[in-house]
N, C-alpha and C positions, 0 to 999 in steps of 0.2 A: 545729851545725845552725842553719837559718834559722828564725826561725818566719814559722809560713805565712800568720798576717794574714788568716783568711776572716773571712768577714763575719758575727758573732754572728745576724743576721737571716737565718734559711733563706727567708723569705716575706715583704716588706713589702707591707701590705694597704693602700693609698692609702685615705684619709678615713676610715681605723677608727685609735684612738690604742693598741692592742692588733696586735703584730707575731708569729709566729711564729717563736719563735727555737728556734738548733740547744738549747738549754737545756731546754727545754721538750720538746721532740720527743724528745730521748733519755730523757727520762721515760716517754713514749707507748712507745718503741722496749722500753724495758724490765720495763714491767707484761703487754705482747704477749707478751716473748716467756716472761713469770713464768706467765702461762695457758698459752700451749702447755705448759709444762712440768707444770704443777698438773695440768693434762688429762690429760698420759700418767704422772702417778703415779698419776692418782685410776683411769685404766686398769688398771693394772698391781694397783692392791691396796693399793697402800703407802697411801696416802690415803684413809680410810675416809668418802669422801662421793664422789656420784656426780660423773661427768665433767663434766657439766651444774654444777655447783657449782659451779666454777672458779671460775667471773666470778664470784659474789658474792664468792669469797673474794678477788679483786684489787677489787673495789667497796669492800670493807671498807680493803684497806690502801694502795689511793689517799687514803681521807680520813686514815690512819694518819699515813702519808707526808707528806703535804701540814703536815696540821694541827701532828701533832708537831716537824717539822723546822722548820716555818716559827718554832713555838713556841719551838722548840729554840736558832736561831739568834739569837730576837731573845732570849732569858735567856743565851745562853752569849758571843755572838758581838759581837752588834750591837742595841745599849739603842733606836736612833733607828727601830728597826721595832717599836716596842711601840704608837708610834701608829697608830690604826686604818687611815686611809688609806696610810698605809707596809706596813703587815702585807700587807694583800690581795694588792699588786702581787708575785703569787709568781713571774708570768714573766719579774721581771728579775734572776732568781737568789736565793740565800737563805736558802740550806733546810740543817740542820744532820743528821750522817748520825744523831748519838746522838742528838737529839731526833726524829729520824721513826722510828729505833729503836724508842724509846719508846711512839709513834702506835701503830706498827705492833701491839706486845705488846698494848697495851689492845684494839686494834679484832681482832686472834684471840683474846681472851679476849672478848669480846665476840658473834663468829660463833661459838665454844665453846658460849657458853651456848645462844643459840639454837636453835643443830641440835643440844646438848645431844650433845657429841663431847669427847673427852679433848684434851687441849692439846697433850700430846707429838708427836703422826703431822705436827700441823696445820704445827708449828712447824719441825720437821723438812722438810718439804716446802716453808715457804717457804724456809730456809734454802737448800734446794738450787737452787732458780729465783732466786734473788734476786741471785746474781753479773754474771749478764748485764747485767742492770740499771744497777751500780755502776761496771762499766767503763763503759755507754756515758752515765754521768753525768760521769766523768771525763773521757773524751774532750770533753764540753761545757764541760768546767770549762777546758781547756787552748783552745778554740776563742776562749773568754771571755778568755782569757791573766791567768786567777784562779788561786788561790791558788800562786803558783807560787815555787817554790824557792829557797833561799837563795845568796848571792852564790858561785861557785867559779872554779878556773881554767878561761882560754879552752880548755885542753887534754882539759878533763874530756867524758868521751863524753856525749854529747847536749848538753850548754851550750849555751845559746841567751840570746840576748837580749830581752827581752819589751818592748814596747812601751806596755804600760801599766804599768811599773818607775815608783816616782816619778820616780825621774833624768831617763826617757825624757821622762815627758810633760812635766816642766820643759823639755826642749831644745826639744821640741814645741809649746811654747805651749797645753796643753792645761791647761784651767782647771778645776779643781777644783768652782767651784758652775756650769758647766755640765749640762746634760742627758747623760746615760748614752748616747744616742743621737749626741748632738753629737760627744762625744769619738770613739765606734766609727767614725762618716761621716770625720770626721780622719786618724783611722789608717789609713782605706781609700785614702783621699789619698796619705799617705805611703809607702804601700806601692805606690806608683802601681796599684791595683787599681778607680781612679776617677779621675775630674778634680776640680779644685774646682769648674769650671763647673756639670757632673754632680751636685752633691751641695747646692751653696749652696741651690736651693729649699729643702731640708728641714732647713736648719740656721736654728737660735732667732735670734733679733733682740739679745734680750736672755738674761740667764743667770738663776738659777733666785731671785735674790735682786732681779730687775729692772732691773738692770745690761747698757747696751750693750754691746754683744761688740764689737771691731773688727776684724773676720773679714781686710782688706784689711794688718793688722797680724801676723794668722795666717799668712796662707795660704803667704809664702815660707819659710814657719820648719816646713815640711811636706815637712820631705826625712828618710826615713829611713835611706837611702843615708850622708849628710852624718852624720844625729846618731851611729847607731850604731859611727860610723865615728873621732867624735870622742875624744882622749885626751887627760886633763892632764897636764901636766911631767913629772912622773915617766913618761911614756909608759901608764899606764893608762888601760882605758876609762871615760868620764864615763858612760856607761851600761854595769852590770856583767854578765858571764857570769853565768848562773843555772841551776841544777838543773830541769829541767821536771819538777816532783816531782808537777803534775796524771798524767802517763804514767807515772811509777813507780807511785802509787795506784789506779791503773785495771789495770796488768800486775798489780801485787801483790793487792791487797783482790778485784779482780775475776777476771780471769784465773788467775789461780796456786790462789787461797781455793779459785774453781770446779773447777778441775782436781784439787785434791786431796778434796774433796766431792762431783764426780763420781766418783773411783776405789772411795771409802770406800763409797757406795750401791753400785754395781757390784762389789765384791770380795763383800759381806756383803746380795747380792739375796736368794741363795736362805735366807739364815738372819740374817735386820735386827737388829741393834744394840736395844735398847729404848728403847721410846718416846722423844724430846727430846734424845736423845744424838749426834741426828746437828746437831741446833742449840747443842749445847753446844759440838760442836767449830767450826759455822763462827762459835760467840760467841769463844773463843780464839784463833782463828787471825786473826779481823776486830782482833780488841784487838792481837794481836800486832804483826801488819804494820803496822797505824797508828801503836803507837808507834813500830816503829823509824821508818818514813818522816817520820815526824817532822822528827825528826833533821838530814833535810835540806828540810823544809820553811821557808819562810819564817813565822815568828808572825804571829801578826793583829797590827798595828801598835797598834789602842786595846787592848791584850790583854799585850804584850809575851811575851817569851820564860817567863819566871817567872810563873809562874800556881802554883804549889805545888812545893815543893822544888826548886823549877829545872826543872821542866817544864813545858811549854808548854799550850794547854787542851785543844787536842785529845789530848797523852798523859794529862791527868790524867783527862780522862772513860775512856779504851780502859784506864786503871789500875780505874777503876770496873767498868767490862765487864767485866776479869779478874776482879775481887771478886766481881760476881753473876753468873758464868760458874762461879764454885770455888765457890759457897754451893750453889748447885744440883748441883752433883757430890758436895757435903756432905752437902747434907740427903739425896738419893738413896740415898748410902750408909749412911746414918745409919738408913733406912728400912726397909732390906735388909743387913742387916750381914754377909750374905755376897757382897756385891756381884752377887747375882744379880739 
């Protein structure tokens, strides 16, 4: 497969320094459509707060979202967003899923106390609205040509080349202390999906350390036809095949998680599961899938592969999810010892 090289900017807003990107939007796309859903559980019954409630409860786990992920990523991911002006900039991706997890719990324990409502219907209910969401975060993530897949063969089904691979943007001339924007307007280049004529007003003077850029030194080394196309001696590619593991964690965590949490509400309408049991299972299935896809993820490069016993950080937190996914299955049954 090719990748498609669109343009991370769904909207660039001339003289605002603030861009609408598809990252962003699929955010928006996915707290929508977590309300329509909230709305026809709290219809139906399942949801013991009026229909009208929705919106506060996606008001709550927007800041959930936001705050814990953003929190999440800069403790688990990335140390250089602890500073305050790095933190804020959340629209240029960033957000960690087990730290907005996290958010999330606090801020429905939180509209719990409030509307003074049991935790389990609450939890439940986000769980079943919240897959739309993560697929179409995924989809952003691959738009972004982030987090994506580790090296395999040309033969492997979906393999594609990513452009923002270190390899790639070595052949590319694309600079590392450049602006996040600079390098995207490049890629657009390369992809012939622009000119450089097209694009040079909006590219820096200088890079982000005060360094001339010599764009005139760039711009013929902006073929991506040429680079990807490039092989060393041995006949391998100098930029490698890669798993686009953003599409496997949006089919699997998002699609696959939802379609098996949509059947389990839908088999057991007329006679529900009790309370928090339908978030326990999409807390096991979330931990499950992430770790296997792992597997063929690529590690976070300041992170490496070994983060604990030879697993990488995203399985050692979905190892944690399984732990306080089975402590609650524990203590439940521990409460009811006839498992009623």
């Amino acid at each position: 497969m090719d990748f498609p090289a669109w343009d991370p900017v769904l909207l660039d807003i001339p003289g605002l320094p603030i861009d609408i990107r598809w990252y962003g939007m699929m955010y928006v796309v996915g707290f929508v459509i977590a309300q329509f859903l909230l709305v026809r559980l709290a219809r139906a019954g399942f949801l013991p707060i009026k229909p009208e409630a929705a919106a506060d409860v996606i008001f709550y786990c927007v800041f959930g979202v936001m705050l814990g992920g953003r929190l999440g990523y800069a403790l688990f991911y990335d140390p250089a967003l602890r500073h305050p002006l790095q933190f804020l900039q959340v629209w240029k991706g960033g957000l960690a899923f087990h730290g907005g997890l996290m958010g999330v719990a606090v801020a429905l324990w939180l509209f719990c106390r409030k509307h003074k409502i049991g935790w389990g219907r609450l939890a439940d209910s986000v769980s079943l609205a919240v897959t739309p969401g993560i697929f179409a975060v995924r989809f952003a993530n691959f738009i972004n040509g982030e987090l994506y897949g580790r090296p395999t063969d040309k033969g492997t089904f979906g393999a594609m080349q990513f452009p923002t691979d270190e390899a790639a943007m070595a052949q590319l001339g694309l600079g590392h202390s450049w602006t996040m924007r600079d390098r995207e307007l490049c890629i657009q280049v390369a992809f012939r999906r622009r000119t450089f004529a097209e694009v040079r007003p909006w590219l820096s003077d200088v890079d982000q350390y005060g360094r001339q850029i010599d764009w005139a030194a760039v711009e013929p080394r902006l073929d991506w036809a040429k680079v990807s196309a490039a092989t060393r001696a041995d006949g391998t590619p100098v930029v490698p095949y890669r798993h686009p593991s953003q599409i496997y964690e949006g089919v699997g965590e998002g699609l696959v998680l939802g379609l098996v949490l949509l059947a389990a509400y839908r088999l057991t309408r007329l006679s529900p599961w009790r309370p928090g049991t339908y978030a326990v299972v999409f807390l096991l299935g979330y931990a499950t899938i992430r770790w296997s896809l792992e597997l063929v993820r690529q590690p976070d490069e300041q992170l490496g592969a070994d983060v604990l016993l030879g697993m990488t950080m995203g399985q050692t937190l979905s190892v944690g999810l399984l732990v306080f996914a089975g402590a609650i299955l524990l203590a439940r049954r521990w409460r009811r010892p006839n498992g009623g």
